[in-house]
N, C-alpha and C positions, 0 to 999 in steps of 0.2 A: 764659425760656420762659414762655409764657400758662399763666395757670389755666385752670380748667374754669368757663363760666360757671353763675350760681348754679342756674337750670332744670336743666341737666344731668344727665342720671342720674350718679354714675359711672362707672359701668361701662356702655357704651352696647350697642346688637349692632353698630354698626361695629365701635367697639371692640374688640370682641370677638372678631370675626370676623378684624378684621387678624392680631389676637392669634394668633388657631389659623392663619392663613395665613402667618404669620411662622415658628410651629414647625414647621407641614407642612413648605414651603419647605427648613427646615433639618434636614430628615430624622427629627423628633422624635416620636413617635406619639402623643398623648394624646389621652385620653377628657375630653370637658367634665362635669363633675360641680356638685353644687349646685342653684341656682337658674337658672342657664342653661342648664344641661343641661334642668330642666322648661318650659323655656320654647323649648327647641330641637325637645322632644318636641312642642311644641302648635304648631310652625310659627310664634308668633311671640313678641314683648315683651308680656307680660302685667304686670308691674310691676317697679319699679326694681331693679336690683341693686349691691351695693356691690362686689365684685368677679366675676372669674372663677376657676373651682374649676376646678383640671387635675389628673388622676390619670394617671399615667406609669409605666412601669419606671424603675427605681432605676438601673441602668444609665446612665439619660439626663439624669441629674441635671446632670450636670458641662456637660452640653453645652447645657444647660436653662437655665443660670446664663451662663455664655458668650454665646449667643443676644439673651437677653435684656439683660445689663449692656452690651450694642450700643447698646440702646434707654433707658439710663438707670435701668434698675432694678439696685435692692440691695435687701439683706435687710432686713428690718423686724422689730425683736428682737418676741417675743412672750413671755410668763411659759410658753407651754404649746410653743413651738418646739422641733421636733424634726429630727433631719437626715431624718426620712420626713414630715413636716409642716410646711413654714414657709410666710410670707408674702413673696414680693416686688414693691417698689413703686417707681413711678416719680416726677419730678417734680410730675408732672401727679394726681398722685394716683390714678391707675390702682393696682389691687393686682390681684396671682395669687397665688391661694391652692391651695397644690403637695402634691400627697400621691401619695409614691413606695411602689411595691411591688416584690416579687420573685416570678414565677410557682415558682408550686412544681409537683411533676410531676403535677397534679392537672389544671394549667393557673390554678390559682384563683391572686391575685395577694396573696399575703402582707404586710399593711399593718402595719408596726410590728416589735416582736421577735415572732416564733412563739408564744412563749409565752404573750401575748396574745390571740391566739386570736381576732384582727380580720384581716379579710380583703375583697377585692373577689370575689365566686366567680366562674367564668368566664361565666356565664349576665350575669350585669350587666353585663359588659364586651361587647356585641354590639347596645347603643342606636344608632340614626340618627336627628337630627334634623338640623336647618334654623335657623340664625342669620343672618340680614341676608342672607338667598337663597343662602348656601352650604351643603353637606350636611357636615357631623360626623359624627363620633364620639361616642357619651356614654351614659353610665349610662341600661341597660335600667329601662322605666317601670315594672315589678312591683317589680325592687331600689331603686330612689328612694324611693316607698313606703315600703319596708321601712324601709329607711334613716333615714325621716321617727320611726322609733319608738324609743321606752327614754329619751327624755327630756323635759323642759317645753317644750311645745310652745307658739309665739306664734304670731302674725297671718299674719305669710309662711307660717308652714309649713303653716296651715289650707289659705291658700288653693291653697300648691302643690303638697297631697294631693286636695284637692278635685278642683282641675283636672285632675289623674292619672288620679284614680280613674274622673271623670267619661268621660272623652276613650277611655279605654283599658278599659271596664268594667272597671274591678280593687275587687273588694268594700274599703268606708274601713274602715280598722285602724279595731277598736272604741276605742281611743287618742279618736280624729278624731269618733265622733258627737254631736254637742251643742258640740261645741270652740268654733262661734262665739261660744257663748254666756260662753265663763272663758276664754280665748287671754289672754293679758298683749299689749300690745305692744310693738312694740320685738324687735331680737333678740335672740340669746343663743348664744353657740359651743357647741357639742353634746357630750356623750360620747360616745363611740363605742357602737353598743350592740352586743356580743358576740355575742348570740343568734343576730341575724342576720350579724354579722361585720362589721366593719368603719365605719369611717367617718364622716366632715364631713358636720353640719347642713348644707342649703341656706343661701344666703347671698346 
């Protein structure tokens, strides 16, 4: 099978987009999260992304893993993989980065054990944007934000608070003012930050 040539994003919004039309397709429901999800909110590719971020019911896992090991993907060990967090990847170097939840009777989507106290609330789960001209699913722009805080923030994440905050008047987490100026670059996988609940750095 071909590589991906060296310009390549890897993770393109074709890509992408087949991606969410391949789990559509197969009955699968997920929300695009991460750095695609901000770039589905602004209608287009603002800068490269190294994979796609899906957040799903836990239910759908099994059918998530099926679906896709159609298409050549497997698990990809991580130090931090969890059966509600892993990576899978294909030959081509395509990765989906997968984060399962359980709604609890809240409606909020329970990410991790309970007692974690990380969550998706049902308010973030009701984003729409736009990849390579088709309409998704994805993390609401106020929760991305949010999202974006309680940890070392680099160059990505400036600019895909910026662009949020900009696009969506959402006042920048005091975190983000001056950021351009100390951002490290490069990324870095995130902690979850509690406060707000839940969840994976942009990527």
């Amino acid at each position: 099978m071909m590589g991906r040539m060296p310009d390549e994003p890897p993770m393109s919004a074709k890509d992408a987009r087949v991606l969410y039309d391949l789990l559509d397709r197969a009955g699968i429901e997920v929300w695009i999260d991460g750095g695609w999800a901000v770039d589905a909110l602004l209608g287009e590719p603002t800068r490269r992304h190294a994979d796609l971020d899906v957040a799903l019911e836990t239910k759908s896992v099994g059918r998530l893993h099926e679906v896709l090991a159609e298409r050549g993907f497997r698990e990809r060990w991580r130090d931090d993989s969890s059966p509600w967090n892993f990576v899978l990847g294909n030959p081509r170097g395509l990765e989906v980065d997968v984060h399962a939840f359980t709604f609890d009777g809240q409606g909020d989507g329970v990410y991790g054990p309970p007692e974690n106290g990380e969550r998706y609330p049902a308010d973030a789960l009701t984003g729409e944007g736009v990849i390579d001209g088709r309409r998704v699913r994805c993390i609401a722009p106020l929760w991305l934000v949010r999202f974006h805080v309680g940890y070392e923030i680099g160059e990505k994440d400036v600019h895909d608070v910026t662009a949020l905050c900009e696009r969506y008047r959402i006042e920048l987490p005091e975190a983000y003012r001056g950021a351009n100026d100390r951002a490290p670059t490069g990324a870095r996988r995130s902690t979850p930050h509690r406060a707000w609940s839940r969840g994976p750095r942009a990527s």
